[in-house]
VEXDREN-2710 file (C-alpha; in Angstrom, 1 decimal):
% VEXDREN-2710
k/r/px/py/pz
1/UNK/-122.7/-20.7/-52.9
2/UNK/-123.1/-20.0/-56.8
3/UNK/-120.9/-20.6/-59.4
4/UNK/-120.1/-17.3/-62.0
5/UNK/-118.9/-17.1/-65.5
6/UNK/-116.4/-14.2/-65.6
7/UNK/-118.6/-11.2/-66.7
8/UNK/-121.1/-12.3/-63.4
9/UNK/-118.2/-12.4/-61.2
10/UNK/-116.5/-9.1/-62.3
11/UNK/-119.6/-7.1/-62.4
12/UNK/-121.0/-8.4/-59.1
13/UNK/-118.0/-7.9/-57.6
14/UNK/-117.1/-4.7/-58.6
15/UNK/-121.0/-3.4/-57.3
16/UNK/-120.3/-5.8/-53.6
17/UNK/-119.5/-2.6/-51.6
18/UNK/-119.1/-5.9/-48.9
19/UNK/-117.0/-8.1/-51.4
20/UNK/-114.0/-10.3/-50.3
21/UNK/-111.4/-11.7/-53.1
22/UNK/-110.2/-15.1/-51.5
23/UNK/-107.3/-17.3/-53.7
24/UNK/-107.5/-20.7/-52.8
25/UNK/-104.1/-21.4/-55.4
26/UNK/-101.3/-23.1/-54.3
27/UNK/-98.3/-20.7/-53.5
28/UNK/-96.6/-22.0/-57.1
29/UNK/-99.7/-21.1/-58.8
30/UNK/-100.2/-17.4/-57.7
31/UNK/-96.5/-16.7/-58.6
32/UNK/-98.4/-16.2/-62.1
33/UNK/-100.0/-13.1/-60.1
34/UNK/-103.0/-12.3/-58.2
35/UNK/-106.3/-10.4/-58.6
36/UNK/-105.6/-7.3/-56.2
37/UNK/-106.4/-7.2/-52.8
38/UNK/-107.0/-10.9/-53.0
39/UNK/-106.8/-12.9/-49.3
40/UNK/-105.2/-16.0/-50.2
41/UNK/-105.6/-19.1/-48.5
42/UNK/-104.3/-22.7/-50.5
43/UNK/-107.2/-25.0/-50.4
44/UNK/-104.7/-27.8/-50.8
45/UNK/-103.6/-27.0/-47.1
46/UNK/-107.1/-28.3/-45.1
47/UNK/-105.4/-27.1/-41.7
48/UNK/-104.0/-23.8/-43.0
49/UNK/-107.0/-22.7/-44.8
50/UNK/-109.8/-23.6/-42.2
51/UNK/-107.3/-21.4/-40.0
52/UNK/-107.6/-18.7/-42.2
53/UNK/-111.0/-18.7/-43.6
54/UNK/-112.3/-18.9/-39.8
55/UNK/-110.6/-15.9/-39.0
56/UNK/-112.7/-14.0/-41.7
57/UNK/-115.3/-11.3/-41.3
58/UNK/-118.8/-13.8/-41.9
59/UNK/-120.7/-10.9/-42.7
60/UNK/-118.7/-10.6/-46.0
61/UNK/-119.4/-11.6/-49.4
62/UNK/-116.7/-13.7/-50.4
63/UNK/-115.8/-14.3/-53.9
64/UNK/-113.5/-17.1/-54.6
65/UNK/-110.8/-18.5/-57.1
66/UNK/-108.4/-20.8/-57.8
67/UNK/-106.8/-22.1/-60.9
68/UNK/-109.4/-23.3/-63.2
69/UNK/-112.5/-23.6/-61.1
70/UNK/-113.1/-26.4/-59.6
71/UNK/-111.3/-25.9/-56.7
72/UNK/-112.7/-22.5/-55.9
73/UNK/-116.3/-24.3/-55.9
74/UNK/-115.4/-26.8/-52.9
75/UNK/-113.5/-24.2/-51.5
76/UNK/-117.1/-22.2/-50.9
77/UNK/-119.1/-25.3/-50.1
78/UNK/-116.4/-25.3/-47.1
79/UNK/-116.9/-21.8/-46.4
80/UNK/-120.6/-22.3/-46.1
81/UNK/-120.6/-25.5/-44.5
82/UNK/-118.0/-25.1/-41.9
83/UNK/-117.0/-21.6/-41.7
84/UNK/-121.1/-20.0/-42.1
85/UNK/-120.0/-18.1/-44.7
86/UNK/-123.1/-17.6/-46.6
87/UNK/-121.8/-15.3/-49.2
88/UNK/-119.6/-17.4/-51.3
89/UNK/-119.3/-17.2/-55.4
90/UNK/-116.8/-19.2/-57.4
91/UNK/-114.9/-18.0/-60.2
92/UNK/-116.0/-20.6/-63.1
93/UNK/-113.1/-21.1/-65.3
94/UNK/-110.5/-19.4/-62.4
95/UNK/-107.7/-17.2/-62.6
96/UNK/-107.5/-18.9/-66.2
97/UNK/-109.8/-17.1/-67.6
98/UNK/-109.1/-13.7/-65.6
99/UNK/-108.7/-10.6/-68.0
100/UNK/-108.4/-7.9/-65.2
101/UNK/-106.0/-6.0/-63.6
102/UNK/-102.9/-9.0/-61.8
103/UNK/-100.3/-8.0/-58.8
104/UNK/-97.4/-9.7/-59.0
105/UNK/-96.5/-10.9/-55.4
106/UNK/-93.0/-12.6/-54.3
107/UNK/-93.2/-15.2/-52.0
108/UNK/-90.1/-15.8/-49.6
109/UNK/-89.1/-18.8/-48.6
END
């Protein structure tokens, strides 16, 4: 688990030919958009998002996000505690300080 300023993150992921996006945001907050091709799985949702990350390919190299940060860092010390995801690199600053390309997704309720 590491944490990475944007210019880490971006550049190290765009090299990861094994890279992962994960979105721990709530389903309110990634109405704002998404980084494409992001999995995403709300942190705030324990059961749902154990579910989800323990379906995922280990052998990947995740890199994960949320809002601002912070919960994108306990999100990976999940991932490698629980899940044995060893590959995990939070997003310092989050979606907040994003300047690449964003989907728009519509959720359905």
């Amino acid at each position: 688990m590491k944490n990475l300023t944007i210019d880490e993150w971006k550049s190290q992921l765009l090299s990861d030919s094994n890279a992962i996006v994960l979105d721990v945001r709530t389903t309110d907050e990634i109405e704002e958009g998404v980084i494409p091709n992001a999995i995403h799985a709300d942190v705030k949702q324990p059961q749902l998002f154990l579910d989800t990350v323990n379906a995922l390919d280990k052998t990947k190299n995740y890199y994960v996000y949320c809002q601002s940060g912070a919960r994108s860092l306990e999100a990976c010390a999940v991932l490698n505690l629980l899940c044995n995801i060893t590959e995990a690199y939070s997003l310092t600053g989050g979606f907040s300080v994003w300047d690449g390309e964003v989907e728009v997704v519509s959720i359905l309720n």
